[in-house]
C-alpha positions in Angstrom: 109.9 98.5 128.1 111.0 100.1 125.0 109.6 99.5 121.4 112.5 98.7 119.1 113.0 100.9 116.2 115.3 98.9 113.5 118.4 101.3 112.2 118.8 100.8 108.1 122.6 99.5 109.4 121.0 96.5 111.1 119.1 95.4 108.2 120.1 92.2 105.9 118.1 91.7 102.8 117.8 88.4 101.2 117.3 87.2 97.8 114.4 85.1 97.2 113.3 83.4 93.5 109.6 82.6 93.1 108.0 80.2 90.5 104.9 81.7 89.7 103.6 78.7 87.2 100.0 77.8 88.4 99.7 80.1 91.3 96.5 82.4 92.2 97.6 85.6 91.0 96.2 87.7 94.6 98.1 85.1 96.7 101.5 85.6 95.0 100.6 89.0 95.1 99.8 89.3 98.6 103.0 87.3 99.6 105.3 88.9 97.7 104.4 92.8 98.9 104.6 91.3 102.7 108.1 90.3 101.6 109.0 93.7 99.9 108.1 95.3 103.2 109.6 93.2 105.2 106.3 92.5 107.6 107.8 88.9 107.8 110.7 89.7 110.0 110.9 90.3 113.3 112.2 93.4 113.2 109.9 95.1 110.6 109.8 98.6 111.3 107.2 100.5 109.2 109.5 104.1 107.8 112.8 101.6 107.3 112.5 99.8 104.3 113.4 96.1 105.9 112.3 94.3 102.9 113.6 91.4 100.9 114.4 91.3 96.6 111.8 89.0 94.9 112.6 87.7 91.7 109.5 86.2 90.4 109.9 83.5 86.8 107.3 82.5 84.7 104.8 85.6 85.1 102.9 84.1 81.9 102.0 81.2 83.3 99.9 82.8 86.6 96.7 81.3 87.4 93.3 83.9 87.8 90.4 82.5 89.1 86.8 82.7 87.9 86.7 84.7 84.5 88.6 87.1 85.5 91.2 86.6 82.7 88.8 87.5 80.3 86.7 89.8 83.0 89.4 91.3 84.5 89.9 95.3 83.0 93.0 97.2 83.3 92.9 101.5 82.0 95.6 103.8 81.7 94.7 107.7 80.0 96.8 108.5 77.4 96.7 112.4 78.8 94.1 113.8 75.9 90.5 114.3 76.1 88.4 111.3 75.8 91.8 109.2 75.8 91.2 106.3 78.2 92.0 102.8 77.0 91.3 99.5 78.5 92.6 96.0 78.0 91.7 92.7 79.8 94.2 90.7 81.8 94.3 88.0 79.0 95.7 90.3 76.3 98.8 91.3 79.0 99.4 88.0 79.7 99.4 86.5 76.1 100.9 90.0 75.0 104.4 91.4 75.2 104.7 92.1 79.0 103.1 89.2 80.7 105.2 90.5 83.6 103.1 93.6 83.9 100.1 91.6 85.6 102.2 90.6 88.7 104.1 94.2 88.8 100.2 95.8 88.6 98.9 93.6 91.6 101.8 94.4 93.8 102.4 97.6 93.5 98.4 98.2 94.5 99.1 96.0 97.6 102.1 99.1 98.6 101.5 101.8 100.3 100.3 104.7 98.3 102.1 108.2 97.3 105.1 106.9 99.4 108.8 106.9 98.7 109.9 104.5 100.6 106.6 101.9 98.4 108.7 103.4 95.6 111.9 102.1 97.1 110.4 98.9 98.1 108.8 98.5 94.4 111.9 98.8 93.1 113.7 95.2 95.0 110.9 93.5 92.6 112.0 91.5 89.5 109.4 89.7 87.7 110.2 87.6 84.1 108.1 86.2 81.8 110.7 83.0 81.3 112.2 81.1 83.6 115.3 82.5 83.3 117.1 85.8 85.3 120.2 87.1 85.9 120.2 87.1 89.4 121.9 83.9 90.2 125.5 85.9 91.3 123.1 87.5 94.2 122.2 83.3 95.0 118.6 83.5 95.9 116.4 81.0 97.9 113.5 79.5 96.5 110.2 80.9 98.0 107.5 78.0 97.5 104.5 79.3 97.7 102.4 76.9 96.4 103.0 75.0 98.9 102.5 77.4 102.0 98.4 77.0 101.4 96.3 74.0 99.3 94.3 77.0 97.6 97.6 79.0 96.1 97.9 76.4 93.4 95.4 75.8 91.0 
């Protein structure tokens, strides 16, 4: 018996919308890269990227549990000596890019140094609002929140 191998012909992605309001950030984040890969699908087929598009709304309004909203410690290095600077999840979320949280969380849950995680990153929209200008591509609504009692909270 052979192992079937998917062809990047015989691929179909889907649209999917996601309500992140109230939602454990890890859970949405863990659902959302097993979408982007396409692990869901019967025909997932690890070099061919067989994911789905994910637009996520309300990316403000994400849940963390514990303290880790105030706990929680993000760093980026500016390039220069001594230049590393660190912010909590609380001041992205209440900041400019709330979106940045969800895009963060994801893209750790991809595989590393890989083009085809770069690929895969890329089918991910995530908005603050609840609005997006993806309705021509007429997504379907992905409820996670109700897949499991402890992704709402």
């Amino acid at each position: 018996m052979k192992t079937y191998s998917a062809k990047p012909s015989e691929v179909t992605q889907k649209w999917w919308v996601v309500d992140a309001d109230g939602v454990v950030l890890g859970r949405l984040a863990a659902t959302i890269a097993k979408m982007l890969r396409g692990k869901h699908k019967a025909m997932y087929t690890p070099h061919i990227d067989c994911g789905d598009n994910i637009v996520v709304l309300n990316a403000e309004k994400v849940k963390l549990t514990g303290r880790k909203r105030t706990q929680k410690h993000y760093y980026r290095h500016t390039g220069y000596a001594g230049g590393i600077k660190e912010t909590t999840a609380e001041k992205i979320l209440v900041g400019r890019f709330p979106n940045r949280v969800i895009e963060m969380a994801v893209l750790r849950m991809l595989p590393k140094d890989s083009p085809l995680a770069t690929k895969q990153f890329g089918h991910l929209h995530v908005y603050g609002g609840s609005e997006h200008p993806h309705q021509a591509q007429t997504p379907e609504v992905l409820d996670i929140a109700a897949m499991n009692v402890k992704n709402k909270r």
